[in-house]
Structure formats: structure tokens, C-alpha cells
N, C-alpha and C positions, 0 to 999 in steps of 0.2 A: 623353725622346727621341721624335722624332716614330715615327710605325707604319709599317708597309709598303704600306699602302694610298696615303696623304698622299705619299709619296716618289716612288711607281709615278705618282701623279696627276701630281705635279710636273714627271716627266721625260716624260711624255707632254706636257705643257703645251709644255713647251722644245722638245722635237723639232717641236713644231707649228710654230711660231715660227721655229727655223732653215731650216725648211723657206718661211716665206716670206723671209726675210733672204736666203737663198742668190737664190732668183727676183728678187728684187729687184734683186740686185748684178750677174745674167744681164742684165737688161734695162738697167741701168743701161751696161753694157761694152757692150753694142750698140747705143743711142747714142753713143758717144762720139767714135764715128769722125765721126758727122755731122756733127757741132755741131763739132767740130775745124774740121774740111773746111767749114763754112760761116764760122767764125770768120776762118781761115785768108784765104778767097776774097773775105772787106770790109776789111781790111787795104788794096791795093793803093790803093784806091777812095780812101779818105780822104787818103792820104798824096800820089797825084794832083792832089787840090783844092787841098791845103795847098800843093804845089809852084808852081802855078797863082796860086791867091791871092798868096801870097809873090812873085812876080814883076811883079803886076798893082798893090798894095799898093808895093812899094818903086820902081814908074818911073810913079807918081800922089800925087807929093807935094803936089797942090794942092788934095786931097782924103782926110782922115782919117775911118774909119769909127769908128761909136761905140761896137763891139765892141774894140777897142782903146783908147778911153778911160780914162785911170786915173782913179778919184772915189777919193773921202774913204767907206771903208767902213764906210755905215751900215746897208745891209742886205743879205744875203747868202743865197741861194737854192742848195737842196742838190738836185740830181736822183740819185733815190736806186733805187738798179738791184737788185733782190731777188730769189726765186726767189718761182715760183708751191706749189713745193710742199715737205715740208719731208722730212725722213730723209736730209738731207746735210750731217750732223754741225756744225760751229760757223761754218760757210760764211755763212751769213746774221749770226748775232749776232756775230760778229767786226769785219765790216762797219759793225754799226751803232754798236756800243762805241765804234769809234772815230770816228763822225761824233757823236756825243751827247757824244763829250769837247771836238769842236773846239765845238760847240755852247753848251756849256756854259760854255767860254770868251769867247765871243763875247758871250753877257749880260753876263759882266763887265764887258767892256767898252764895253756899250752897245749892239752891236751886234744887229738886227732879224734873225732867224731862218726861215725857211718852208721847206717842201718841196713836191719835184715826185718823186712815188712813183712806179716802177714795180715792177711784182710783188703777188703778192697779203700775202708776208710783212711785205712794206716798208708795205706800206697799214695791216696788222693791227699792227704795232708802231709807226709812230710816229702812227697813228691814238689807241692807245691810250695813249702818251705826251702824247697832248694839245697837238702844234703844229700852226703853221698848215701848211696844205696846201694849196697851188694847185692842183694837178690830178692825176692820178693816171690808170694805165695797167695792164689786170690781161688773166692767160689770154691770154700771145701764142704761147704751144707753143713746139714745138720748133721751129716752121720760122717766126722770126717774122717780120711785115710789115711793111715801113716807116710806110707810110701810119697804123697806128695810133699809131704814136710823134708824128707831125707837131703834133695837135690839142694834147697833150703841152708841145712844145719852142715853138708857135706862142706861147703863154701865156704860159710863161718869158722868152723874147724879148721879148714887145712890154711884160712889166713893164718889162723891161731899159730898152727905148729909150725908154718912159714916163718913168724916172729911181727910179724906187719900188723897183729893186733895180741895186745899185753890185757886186755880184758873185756870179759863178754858178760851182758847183761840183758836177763830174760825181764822183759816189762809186760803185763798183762794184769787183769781184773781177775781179783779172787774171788769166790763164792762164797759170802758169807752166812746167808740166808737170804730169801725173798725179795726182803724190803732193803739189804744192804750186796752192796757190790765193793769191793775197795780194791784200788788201783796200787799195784804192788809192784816193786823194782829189784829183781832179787839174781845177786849173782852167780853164774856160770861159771866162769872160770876165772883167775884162778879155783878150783874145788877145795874146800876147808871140810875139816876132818868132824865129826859132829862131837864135839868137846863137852855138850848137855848128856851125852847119851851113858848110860850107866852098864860099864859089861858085865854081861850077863854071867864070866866066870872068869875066876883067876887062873885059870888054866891057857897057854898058849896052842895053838891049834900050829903045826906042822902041816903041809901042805907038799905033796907031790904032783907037779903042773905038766900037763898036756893040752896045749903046748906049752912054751915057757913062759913065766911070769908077764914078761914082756906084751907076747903077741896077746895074750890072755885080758890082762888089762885094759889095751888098747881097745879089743873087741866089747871088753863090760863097761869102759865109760862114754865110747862113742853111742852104746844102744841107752846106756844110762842116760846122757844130756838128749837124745832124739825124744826119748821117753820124756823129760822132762818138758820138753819144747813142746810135744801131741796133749801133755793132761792140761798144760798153759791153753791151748786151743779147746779143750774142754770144757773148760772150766768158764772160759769166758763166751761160748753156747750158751752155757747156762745161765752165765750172768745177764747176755743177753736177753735172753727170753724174760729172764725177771722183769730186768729193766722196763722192757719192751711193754708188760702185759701191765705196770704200774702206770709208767708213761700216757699209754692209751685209757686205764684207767681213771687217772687224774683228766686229762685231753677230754673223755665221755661228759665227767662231771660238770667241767667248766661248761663245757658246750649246755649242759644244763640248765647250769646257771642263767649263762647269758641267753637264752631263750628264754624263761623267765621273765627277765629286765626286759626285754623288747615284746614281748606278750605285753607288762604293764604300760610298756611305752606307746604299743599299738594302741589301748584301749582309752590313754592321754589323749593322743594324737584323734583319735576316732571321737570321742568327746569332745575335745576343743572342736573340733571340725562342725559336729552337730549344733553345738551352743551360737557358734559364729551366725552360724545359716539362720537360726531360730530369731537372732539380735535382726540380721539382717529382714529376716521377714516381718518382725511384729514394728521395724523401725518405717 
């Protein structure tokens, strides 16, 4: 049986420990309002463009963009949205679980693999897994900037239009509330036309373009998929901080617990110890 000394040590250990879990989960609960509130405030923006596109896109049928292209898919590109930092429980490797199964699939059958990282997790795992990696995006904070993601999706893109990659797949953690994060794999390109969406009027809308349909396009889907790539960064801030503030949360309690258990264990330990002494004396 361990001594009183190793127990006392023990429980000093943990109390040190809860005491940062708890700070952690403080700071974690206060971000979260922000990162909500910034995730929240790029929402409108994309959905905007998409409205925009989708109008400009269906009264220019003498002109299909090559982000809508369907190819024969031989190579398939993952933009892969991570945390910079980690104590936010299975946030990160849940995400990747499940992109390294579609992956894994995808050799079978032929299919060419690569990735465009963001985050420094995302970098350090499939860096260590050994695939190809296009480019990579790290330390955007809390308050992230578009402009670093561009140099990013710029890459991605022009493989695209090059033909060296037949499809792109945005992988990142959705916000679904607090206590839930869901790891979502949702594609890029080719772009599909939103087939649920009900118009708004049976009237066709005529359009006179400056500049030409063409250049125009071009400029609404390249700010459209960057758009979508920054609210993926978003979103998964905030899932983070959930994650993050649960995490430490849960990490507080147990340390709890297990303080507790070694308190009663101390007081075992410190009793046996007295009784032994008492045998010994009166023997």
C-alpha cells in the first residue's frame, strides 16, 4: 500500500492540474461568444454570392464555368480546416478519421489524393502521414484574415483549372451547438446547382454584363469558394472553443473526483498506519 507521503504528493499534483483545467475552461467560455458572433456575421455574405451566382449562372447559358464541370475522378483535393491548438478533446482527430477513410477509399480505386492544410494540427498529422500537400495555412487566431487563406485557395484553384485536380473537398467541423461539433466533408467543386431551392418567380431575369459573363463569373466564384473556405475557418473557432471549454470542463470534474478517491485513500493509509503503530506498542 502506497504511504502518506506519495498520496499527499499525488493530491497536491491534481489539485495543481484542476486548477489549470478550470482557467482554461474560464477562457475558453469567453471566447466563445466571439467566435459565435464572427461565425454567425460570414454566413450572410456567402449565401449572398451564391444567390448572385445562381442567377447570373442560370440567364448565361452560352457560357459554362469550369467550376461546375463534372470530370472522370482521378484526382481529388482535400482543404483540410484544423485547430492551431490542441486540449479540445476529439475535435480535431474525428475530422480526420473520417477524411483518411474517404482517402483510403479513394486508392482503391485509383484515385490521386493531396491536401491543402489549414491549422497547425492539420499540418502536423497529415504531414506525418506522409501525403501530398499543396499548401498549407497556420496561426490565423481568433480573429482570422481572409487575405491569408487566398495564397491557400489561389493554388487549389488554378490546379483545378490546370485539370491536375477533377475534385475539391472542403473538410472542416460544423457548429452545431455547444455541446455538439460534427465533422463535415462537403464538396467544392465540381459546384451543383441548389436543386432544393424554390424560385422565387417564374419570371426570367435578362441581364446586361460589364464585363462579360465570362470575366464576371469567374471573379463571383473564385470570391465565392474563398468565402466559403474563411466561414469553414469560422466555424471551426468556434467549435473549437466549445470543444475546448467542455474538454477542460469534464478534465476539472474528474480531477475532482479523483481527489476525492486519494483524500479517502489518504485517510486508509493514515489509519492503517496509526493502528499498526498502536499493535506494535501494546504488543
Amino acid at each position: 500500500m502506497a504511504n502518506t507521503k506519495e498520496v499527499r504528493k499525488q493530491i497536491s499534483s491534481i489539485k495543481s492540474t484542476r486548477k489549470i483545467t478550470s482557467a482554461l475552461e474560464m477562457v475558453a467560455a469567453s471566447k466563445i461568444k466571439k467566435t459565435q458572433d464572427l461565425m454567425f456575421g460570414g454566413r450572410p455574405y456567402s449565401e449572398k454570392v451564391k444567390e448572385v451566382i445562381e442567377h447570373i449562372a442560370s440567364s448565361s447559358s452560352e457560357y459554362s464555368h469550369p467550376f461546375y464541370e463534372e470530370r472522370k475522378n482521378k484526382s481529388s483535393c482535400y482543404i483540410v480546416v484544423g485547430s492551431d491548438k490542441g486540449l479540445c478533446g476529439g475535435l480535431n482527430i474525428n475530422l480526420f478519421k473520417k477524411i483518411v477513410a474517404e482517402a483510403a477509399e479513394n486508392q482503391k480505386i485509383g484515385v490521386e489524393t493531396s491536401f491543402a492544410l489549414i491549422g497547425v494540427k492539420a499540418v502536423t498529422f497529415f504531414g506525418n502521414l506522409g501525403g501530398k500537400v499543396l499548401g498549407q495555412a497556420t496561426k490565423l487566431g481568433d480573429k482570422p484574415n481572409p487575405e491569408d487563406l487566398i495564397g491557400l485557395t489561389k493554388i487549389v484553384l488554378d490546379e483545378q483549372k490546370k485539370g491536375n485536380i477533377d475534385r475539391v473537398v472542403l473538410c472542416s467541423n460544423k457548429f452545431v451547438n455547444t455541446m455538439t461539433q460534427e465533422p463535415t466533408l462537403q464538396q467544392l467543386i465540381p459546384l451543383s446547382h441548389d436543386e432544393n431551392e424554390e424560385p422565387q418567380t417564374s419570371m426570367q431575369w435578362d441581364y446586361i454584363y460589364e464585363p462579360e459573363a465570362k470575366i464576371l463569373l469567374d471573379g463571383l466564384l473564385t470570391r465565392y469558394i474563398e468565402s466559403l473556405i474563411f466561414q469553414a475557418v469560422l466555424e471551426n473557432n468556434a467549435c473549437e472553443q466549445a470543444a475546448k471549454m467542455i474538454a477542460m470542463k469534464n478534465a476539472t470534474e474528474n480531477a475532482g473526483d479523483l481527489i476525492k478517491e486519494l483524500e479517502l485513500l489518504y485517510n486508509n493509509v493514515r489509519q492503517a498506519a496509526i493502528t499498526q503503530e498502536l499493535s506494535e506498542i501494546v504488543g
